[in-house]
C-alpha positions, 0 to 999 in steps of 0.5 A: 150479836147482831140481831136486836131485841126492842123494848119487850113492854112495848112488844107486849103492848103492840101484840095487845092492841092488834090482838084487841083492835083497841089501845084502851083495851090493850091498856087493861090487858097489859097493866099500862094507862092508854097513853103509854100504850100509845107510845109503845106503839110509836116507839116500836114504829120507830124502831122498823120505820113503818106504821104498823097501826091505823089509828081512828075514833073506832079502834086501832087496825092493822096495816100491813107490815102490822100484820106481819109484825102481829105474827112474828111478836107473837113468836118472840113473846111466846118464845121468851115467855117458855124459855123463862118459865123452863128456868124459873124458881116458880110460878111466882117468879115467872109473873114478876119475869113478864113485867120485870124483864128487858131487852137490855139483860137478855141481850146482855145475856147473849153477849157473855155467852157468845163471847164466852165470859165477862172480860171477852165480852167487855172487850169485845163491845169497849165497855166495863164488865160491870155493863153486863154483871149489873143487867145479868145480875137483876135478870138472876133476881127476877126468875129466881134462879142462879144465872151465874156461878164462880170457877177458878177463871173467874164468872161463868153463866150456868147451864139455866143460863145459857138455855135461856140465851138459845131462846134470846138468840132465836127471839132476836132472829125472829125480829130480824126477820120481821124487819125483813118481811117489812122492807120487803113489802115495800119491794126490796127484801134486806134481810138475811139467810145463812146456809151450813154447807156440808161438802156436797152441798158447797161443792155445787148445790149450794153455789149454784142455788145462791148464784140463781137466787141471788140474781132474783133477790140481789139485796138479800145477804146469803152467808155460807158457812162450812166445817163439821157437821156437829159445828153446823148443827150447833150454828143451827139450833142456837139460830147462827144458822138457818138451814143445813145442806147435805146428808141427812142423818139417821138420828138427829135432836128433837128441835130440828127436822130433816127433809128429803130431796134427792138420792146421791149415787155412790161409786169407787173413785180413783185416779185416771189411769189406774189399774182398774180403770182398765180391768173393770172397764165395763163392769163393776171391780169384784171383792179380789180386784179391790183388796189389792187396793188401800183405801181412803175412807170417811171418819166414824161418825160421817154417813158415809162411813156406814156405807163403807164398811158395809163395803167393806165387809162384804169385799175385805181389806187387803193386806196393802196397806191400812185405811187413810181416814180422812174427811178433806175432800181437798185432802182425799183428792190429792192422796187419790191423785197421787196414789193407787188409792180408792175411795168410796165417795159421791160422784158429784162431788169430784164432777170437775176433776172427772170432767177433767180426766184426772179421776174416773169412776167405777160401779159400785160392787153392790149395785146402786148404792145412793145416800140421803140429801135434804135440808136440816131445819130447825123445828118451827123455824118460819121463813121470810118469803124470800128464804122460801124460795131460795128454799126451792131453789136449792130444792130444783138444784138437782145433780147435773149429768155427769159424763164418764170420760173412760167407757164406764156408764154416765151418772143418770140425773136424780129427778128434782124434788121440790 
């Protein structure tokens, strides 16, 4: 894992002072004396290199990386406050979790879940099991709840478990990105941004956001991921990932949110020189032109699966052959490439081989089809100033104009949302 959790008492008696603009009154509220409040705050001073509180006979204010720090401790206590308070046997052992909790056992916790047990992750880190079974083993103690269960492979965390290590992970980002917001303040943004790209969005959206991005914000890391859409979702809600680009879904889980940005055109795609390109030149193919034609069609499950058997089913498949599923782009390209094919896909995702002349586009038979890409977000997510407007700038990445080089009617640019 590579976020990091600071000591959670000293975190509780920063948000104090700055809530109370007073270290003796911080003291009170958290059930520490004056000079170890004092400490605390030094301590976490120490840990993001700045001052976050101005000390002075009337009270203790904010500076400005205080501020930033206020809001975002805010979030993580809050957050690991209803994280606990889901898993714990009772009232009872959520007080004792608020004063009896640290860093140590929750990131312990983290660590054997993203490594996936105890041995992977002893080896993983070149310590004992014993280094997370004591921390894991204390936490269990304190909430009053089973945190780890045996199976025939040995400990394994339970379900409570491994929800509570979602809310540690998602804690931890939000620290990170405190320590982003601080760097920045002194003009130079060190902190992260991790993209899930589906494959529009990494055929041109995305790289091409990054490129600009990047050229404004050099320092700030930008890691793209790829792969299915249910592996992105999930780097998404356990905080491996910070937003996802392409299509939105229909139905999605109540912690993330989708927005819009712009409508993507579909069309049938095959390759130059087949035989429609020259008997539907300038029309769209009719349902008895393309049932002589096997298609390539998207997986069950995909967005544009639907709209292919709603093309389906009004044009009918012929006898040729049976459907190819595939969900390669670098797959489908080769099969249509090589054969009489055709295929239902977005435009712009096979810009360059048409530029190229080596595929060509038809209309679609219905009309203009378009499918939905924006942005997936987890739900409360907050980001830095940077990742606002990288953001944006993945918003202003509107389709480029795509040139039909065999007579059929250009791809019209989608107006930018933003």
């Amino acid at each position: 894992m590579h976020e990091s959790l600071p000591n959670l008492r000293h975190l509780a008696a920063f948000r104090a002072a700055a809530e109370l603009g007073s270290l003796s009154a911080a003291a009170a509220a958290v059930h520490m004396t004056q000079p170890a409040v004092s400490q605390a705050v030094a301590s976490l001073e120490r840990h993001v290199g700045v001052a976050l509180l101005d000390r002075s006979s009337v009270g203790a204010a904010l500076t400005g990386a205080g501020r930033l720090c206020a809001a975002r401790i805010g979030r993580i206590l809050e957050r690991l406050r209803n994280g606990l308070a889901e898993i714990a046997a009772d009232s009872g052992a959520v007080k004792r979790a608020r004063h009896g909790i640290t860093a140590t056992q929750l990131l312990a916790l983290v660590a054997v879940s993203d490594a996936g047990g105890f041995g992977r992750a002893a080896k993983a880190q070149g310590v004992a099991r014993a280094t997370f079974h004591r921390p894991l083993r204390q936490l269990e103690l304190t909430v009053g709840t089973p945190l780890l269960e045996s199976t025939s492979h040995g400990l394994r965390l339970t379900r409570e478990a491994e929800r509570l290590a979602i809310d540690v992970r998602l804690a931890a980002a939000e620290f990170s990105q405190a320590r982003a917001e601080i760097t920045a303040l002194a003009g130079t943004d060190r902190g992260g941004t991790v993209i899930g790209a589906m494959p529009l969005a990494r055929s041109f959206i995305v790289p091409s956001a990054v490129l600009e991005f990047s050229a404004r914000w050099p320092v700030h890391s930008v890691a793209i991921l790829d792969g299915p859409y249910e592996s992105l979702l999930t780097a998404l809600r356990l905080g491996r990932a910070d937003v996802l680009v392409g299509a939105l879904r229909e139905e999605i889980p109540n912690d993330v949110l989708q927005e819009h940005v712009f409508d993507d055109p579909l069309a049938i795609v095959v390759r130059a020189g087949h035989p429609l390109t020259a008997d539907c030149r300038d029309r769209a193919a009719t349902a008895e032109e393309l049932r002589k034609y096997a298609w390539i069609a998207p997986r069950i499950g995909q967005p544009l699966r639907r709209h292919y058997e709603a093309l389906v089913e009004v044009v009918g498949a012929g006898p040729v052959a049976a459907a190819i599923e595939c969900n390669s782009l670098v797959a489908a390209r080769t099969m249509l490439l090589a054969s009489d094919r055709i295929m239902l896909l977005s435009a712009h995702q096979v810009r360059q081989e048409l530029v190229a002349g080596q595929l060509a586009l038809l209309p679609h038979p219905l009309g203009k089809v378009t499918r939905a890409i924006g942005l997936t977000m987890r739900r409360g997510w907050m980001p830095t100033d940077a990742q606002r407007e990288l953001l944006d700038t993945i918003r202003a990445c509107s389709p480029p104009r795509l040139r039909d080089t065999h007579g059929l009617r250009p791809i019209r640019r989608v107006k930018k949302c933003g």
